[in-house]
N, C-alpha and C positions, 0 to 999 in steps of 0.2 A: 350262420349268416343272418344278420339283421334285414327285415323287409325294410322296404320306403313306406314311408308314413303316406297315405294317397292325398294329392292338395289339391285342397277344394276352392282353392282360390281362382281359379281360373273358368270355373263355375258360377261365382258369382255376378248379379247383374251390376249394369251401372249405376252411380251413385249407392251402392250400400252402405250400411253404416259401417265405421271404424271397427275392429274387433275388439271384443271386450276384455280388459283386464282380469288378471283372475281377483276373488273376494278376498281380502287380509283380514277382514271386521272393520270394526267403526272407529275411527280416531280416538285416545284418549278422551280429548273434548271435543264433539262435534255438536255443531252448528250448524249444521246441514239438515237439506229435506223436511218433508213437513211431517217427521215423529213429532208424537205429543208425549203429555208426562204418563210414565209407567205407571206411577203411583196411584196415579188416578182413574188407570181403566177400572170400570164397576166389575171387579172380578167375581165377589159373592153374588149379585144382580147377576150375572150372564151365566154363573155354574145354575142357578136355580131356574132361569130360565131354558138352559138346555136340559134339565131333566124333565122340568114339565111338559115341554112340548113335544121328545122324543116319545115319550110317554103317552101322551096324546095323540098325537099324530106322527110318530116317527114311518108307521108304514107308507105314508105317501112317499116316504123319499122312492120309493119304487119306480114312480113316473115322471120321467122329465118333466118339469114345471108343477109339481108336486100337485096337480089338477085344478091347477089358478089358471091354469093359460101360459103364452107365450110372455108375457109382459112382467112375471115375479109375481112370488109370493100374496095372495089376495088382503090379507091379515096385516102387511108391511104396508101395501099400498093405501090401504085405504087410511093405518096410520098417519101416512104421511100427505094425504089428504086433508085430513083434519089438522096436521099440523102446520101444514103451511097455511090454511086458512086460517085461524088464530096467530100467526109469528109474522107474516108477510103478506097477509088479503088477500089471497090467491081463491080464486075459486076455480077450483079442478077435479075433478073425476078420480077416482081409482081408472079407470077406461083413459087415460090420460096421462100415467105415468110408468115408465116403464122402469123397470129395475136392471142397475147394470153394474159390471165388475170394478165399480170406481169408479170418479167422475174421467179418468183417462179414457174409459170405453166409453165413456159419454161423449167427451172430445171427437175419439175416433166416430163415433156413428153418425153424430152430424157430420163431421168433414166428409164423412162416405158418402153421406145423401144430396149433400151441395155443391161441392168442390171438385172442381178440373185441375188438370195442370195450365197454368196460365193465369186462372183466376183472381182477382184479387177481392183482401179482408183489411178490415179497419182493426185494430185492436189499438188499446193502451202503448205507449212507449214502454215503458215500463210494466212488465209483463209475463204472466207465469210462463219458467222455461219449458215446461210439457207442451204448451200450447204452442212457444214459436218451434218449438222445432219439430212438430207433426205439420205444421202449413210449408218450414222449408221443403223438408221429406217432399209436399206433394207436388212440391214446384209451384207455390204459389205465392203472387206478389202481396208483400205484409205491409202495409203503411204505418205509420205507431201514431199515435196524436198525442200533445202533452198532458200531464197532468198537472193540478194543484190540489191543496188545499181539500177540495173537495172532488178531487175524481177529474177524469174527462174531461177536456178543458173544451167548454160547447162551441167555442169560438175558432178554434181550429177545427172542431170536426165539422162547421160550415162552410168552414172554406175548403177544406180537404174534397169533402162533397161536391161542392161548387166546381172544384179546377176536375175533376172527375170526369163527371158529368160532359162541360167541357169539350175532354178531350173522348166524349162517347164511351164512360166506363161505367157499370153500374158495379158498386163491390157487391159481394154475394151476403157479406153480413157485417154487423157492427159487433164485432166479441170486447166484451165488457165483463170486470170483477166489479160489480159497483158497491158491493156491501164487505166489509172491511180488506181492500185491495190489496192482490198480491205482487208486487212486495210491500209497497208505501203504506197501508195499513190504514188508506182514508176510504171513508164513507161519501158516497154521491147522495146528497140531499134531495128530497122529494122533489123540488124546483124543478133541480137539475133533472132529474127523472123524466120530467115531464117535456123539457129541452128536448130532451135526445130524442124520446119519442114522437115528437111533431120534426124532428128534422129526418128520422126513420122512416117517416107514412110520408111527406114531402121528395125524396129521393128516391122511393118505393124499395129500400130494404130493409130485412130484417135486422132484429137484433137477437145474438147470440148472450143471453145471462148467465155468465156462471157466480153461481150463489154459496161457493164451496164452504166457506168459512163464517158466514150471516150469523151461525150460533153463538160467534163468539165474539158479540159484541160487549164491551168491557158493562156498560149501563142493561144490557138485556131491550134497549127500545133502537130499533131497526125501522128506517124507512119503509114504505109497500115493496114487495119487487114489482121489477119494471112490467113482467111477466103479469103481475094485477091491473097494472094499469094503464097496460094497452088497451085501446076500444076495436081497434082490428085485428085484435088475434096474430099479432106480426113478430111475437117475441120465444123464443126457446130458452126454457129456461133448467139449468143444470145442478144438482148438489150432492150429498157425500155424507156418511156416517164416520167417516177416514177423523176429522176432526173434533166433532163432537164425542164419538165413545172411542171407535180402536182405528186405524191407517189399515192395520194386517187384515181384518173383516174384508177389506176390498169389498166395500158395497154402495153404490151410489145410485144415481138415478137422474131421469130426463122428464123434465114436465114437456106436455105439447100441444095445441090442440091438434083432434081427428088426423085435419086434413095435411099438418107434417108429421104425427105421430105414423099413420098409415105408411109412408116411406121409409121410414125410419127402420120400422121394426122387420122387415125385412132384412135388412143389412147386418141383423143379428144373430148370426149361424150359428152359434155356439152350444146350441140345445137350454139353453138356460144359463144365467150364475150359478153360483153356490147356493143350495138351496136350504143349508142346514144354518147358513150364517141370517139368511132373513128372516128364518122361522125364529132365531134365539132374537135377534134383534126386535121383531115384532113380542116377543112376548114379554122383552126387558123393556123397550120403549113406551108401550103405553101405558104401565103403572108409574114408570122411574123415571121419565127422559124428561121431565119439567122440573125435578128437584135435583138429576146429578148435574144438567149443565148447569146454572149459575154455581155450582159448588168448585166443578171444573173451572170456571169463568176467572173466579176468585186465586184460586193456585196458580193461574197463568198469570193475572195480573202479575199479582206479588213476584212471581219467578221476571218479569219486564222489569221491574222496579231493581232488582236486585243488577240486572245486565244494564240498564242505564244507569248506574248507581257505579257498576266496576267501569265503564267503560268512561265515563266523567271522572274518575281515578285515576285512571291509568293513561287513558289519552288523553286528557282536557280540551280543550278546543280545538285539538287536532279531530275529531270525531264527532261531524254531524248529524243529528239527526229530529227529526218530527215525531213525538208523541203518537203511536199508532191509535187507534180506535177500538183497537181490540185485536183476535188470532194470537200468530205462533210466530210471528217474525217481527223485527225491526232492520231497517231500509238506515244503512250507516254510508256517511259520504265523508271520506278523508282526504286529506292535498291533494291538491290536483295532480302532481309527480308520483302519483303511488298507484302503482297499475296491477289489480286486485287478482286479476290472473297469476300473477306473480307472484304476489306474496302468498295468494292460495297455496304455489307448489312451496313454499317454506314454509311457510305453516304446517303442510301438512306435514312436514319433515318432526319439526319440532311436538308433532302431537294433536295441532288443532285442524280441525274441518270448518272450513265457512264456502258461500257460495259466493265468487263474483258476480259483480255487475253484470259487463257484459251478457255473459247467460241470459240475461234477463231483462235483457234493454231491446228494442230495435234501432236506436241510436248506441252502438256500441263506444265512441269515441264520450259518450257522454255520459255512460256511464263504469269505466275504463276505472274509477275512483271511489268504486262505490260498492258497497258489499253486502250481502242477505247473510244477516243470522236469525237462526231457530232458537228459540231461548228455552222453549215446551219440555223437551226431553234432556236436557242434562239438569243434575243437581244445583242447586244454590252454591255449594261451596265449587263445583266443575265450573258451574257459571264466572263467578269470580277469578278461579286458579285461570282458568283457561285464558279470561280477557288479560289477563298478567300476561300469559306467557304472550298471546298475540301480540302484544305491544311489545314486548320484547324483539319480539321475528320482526316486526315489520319496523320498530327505530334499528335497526341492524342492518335492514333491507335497502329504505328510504330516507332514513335521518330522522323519524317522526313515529310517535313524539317525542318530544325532547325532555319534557319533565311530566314524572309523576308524582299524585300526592305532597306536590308541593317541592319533593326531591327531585335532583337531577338523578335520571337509573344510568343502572353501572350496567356493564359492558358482560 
């Protein structure tokens, strides 16, 4: 006699999430997530660094927070001290930054410290899908503001503020990618910078910086973060090792001053990160991390070059898109009839991973057309093969597009 399997479904609370599919591996060609190129993790740099410092210091791992304290690694922090003040003008503390498991527990700890159910956040329309879907989760109202060209568009977020206000709303914060945005891949200008923050200290909210991707700007020269150049101390500002050296490190971190650092760090129960990943990271980064990223820089370009180059192939002016500024993604917008959800589940049929729009909009009808790929982690020749077949799936899907390379494709 077989037992009953005991079901926990009726144990769970309301609103949980979906249950999870089981793992198959990665599509043929995926285009998903924000993996970077394999090739280019510093693997001799990080074996060297991990024998040195085990060696050195391997018995701290004995004590939670390896005798830095609550806040990481001391050795990591104060790297990253120094280097945000050289990369972005930040002037900050080691006593100022706190070390977390990827900028997603970065995500989570402010939203811990800030956020009700009820509350509401400004972000981007266009918008990392980690980010909206921890504010859905909390039940909290998301506004998007448009972007252009340059990020943020300041003129809707005056008015969004204004009708706020209003109607007696204060948002709890303004979360912004302002240094090469995820998806769109633009850069907010120091101008602008300075917009946002006289309309932040005007409204009396903060603003939430996430600076995940700042390394990888295609020229290496980056605006201040916004986080320098507040004069009230009103900005959080967040980033990540995830793209500059490895994603799997899961190591990132929260600049702040004292007086939201002090709330924050509570909210961080976990006894520490990973304490063996910031010790390597600290002792690979301060000899190597100013000559491996522009080397990184370089291989991502080239790998964009090569994805806008198939994707002008295969789909011709069926497939828009804007020159990124730099990162691991480019922001594509096809007919209007093509609803990226969909073709996602064919695609993925046929071999390829991409991210829809939607995911990633809080105008979802707007961007219904529109679709996120990772160029970082697949091959030059996966890059090409794959945009092949995508166009393949989706003129079979939608009728589009009609011709490639000049030929009409066959069936």
């Amino acid at each position: 006699m077989t037992a009953t399997a005991f079901d926990f479904t009726p144990l769970l609370p309301t609103g949980a999430p979906a249950a999870a599919a089981r793992w198959t591996g990665l599509a043929t060609y995926s285009f998903v997530g924000g993996n970077n190129d394999p090739a280019q993790v510093p693997l001799d740099g990080l074996i060297d660094a991990v024998n040195a410092v085990l060696k050195r210091e391997g018995r701290t791992l004995a004590t939670y927070g390896l005798q830095s304290g609550p806040q990481g690694y001391l050795a990591l922090r104060q790297f990253l001290a120094a280097k945000l003040k050289r990369d972005a003008g930040m002037s900050c503390t080691a006593d100022e930054i706190l070390i977390v498991s990827g900028s997603l527990q970065a995500l989570d700890l402010v939203n811990a410290t800030l956020l009700a159910r009820g509350d509401t956040v400004i972000v981007e329309r266009d918008t990392y899908q980690g980010t909206l879907n921890r504010l859905t989760r909390l039940g909290v109202n998301t506004i998007g503001i448009p972007l252009d060209q340059d990020g943020m568009r300041m003129d809707a977020l005056a008015n969004t503020l204004a009708e706020l206000k209003r109607r007696g709303i204060t948002p709890k914060f303004i979360y912004t990618i302002p240094t090469v945005q995820n998806p769109t891949g633009t850069i907010m200008p120091e101008s602008r910078r300075l917009e946002l923050l006289k309309l932040a200290e005007q409204y009396g909210v903060p603003v939430f910086e996430d600076d995940c991707y700042a390394d990888l700007v295609w020229d290496g020269k980056r605006p201040p973060a916004i986080y320098a150049m507040s004069k009230t101390a009103n900005v959080i500002h967040i980033g990540s090792f995830s793209k500059s050296i490895a994603p799997a490190l899961r190591v990132g971190f929260i600049v702040a001053p004292w007086a939201a650092m002090s709330r924050i760090l509570p909210m961080k129960t976990d006894a520490g990160s990973g304490a063996l990943e910031q010790m390597v990271l600290a002792e690979y980064c301060a000899p190597h991390f100013e000559t491996h990223v522009p080397a990184l820089r370089r291989g991502l370009r080239a790998k964009l070059d090569t994805l806008m180059e198939a994707l002008n192939e295969q789909f011709g002016t069926a497939a828009e898109f804007e020159e990124p500024k730099g990162g691991i993604f480019l922001w594509v917008k096809l007919p209007d009839h093509v609803d990226t959800l969909k073709l996602y589940q064919a695609a993925l049929g046929a071999g390829v991973s991409l991210n829809p729009g939607p995911e990633w909009s809080t105008d979802k009808a707007y961007a219904s057309s529109r679709m996120r790929l990772c160029f970082a982690s697949p091959t030059h020749q996966e890059i090409r093969d794959g945009v092949a077949v995508l166009a393949e799936v989706c003129r079979k899907e939608f009728g589009v597009p009609t011709r490639s390379s000049n030929k009409e494709l066959r069936a």
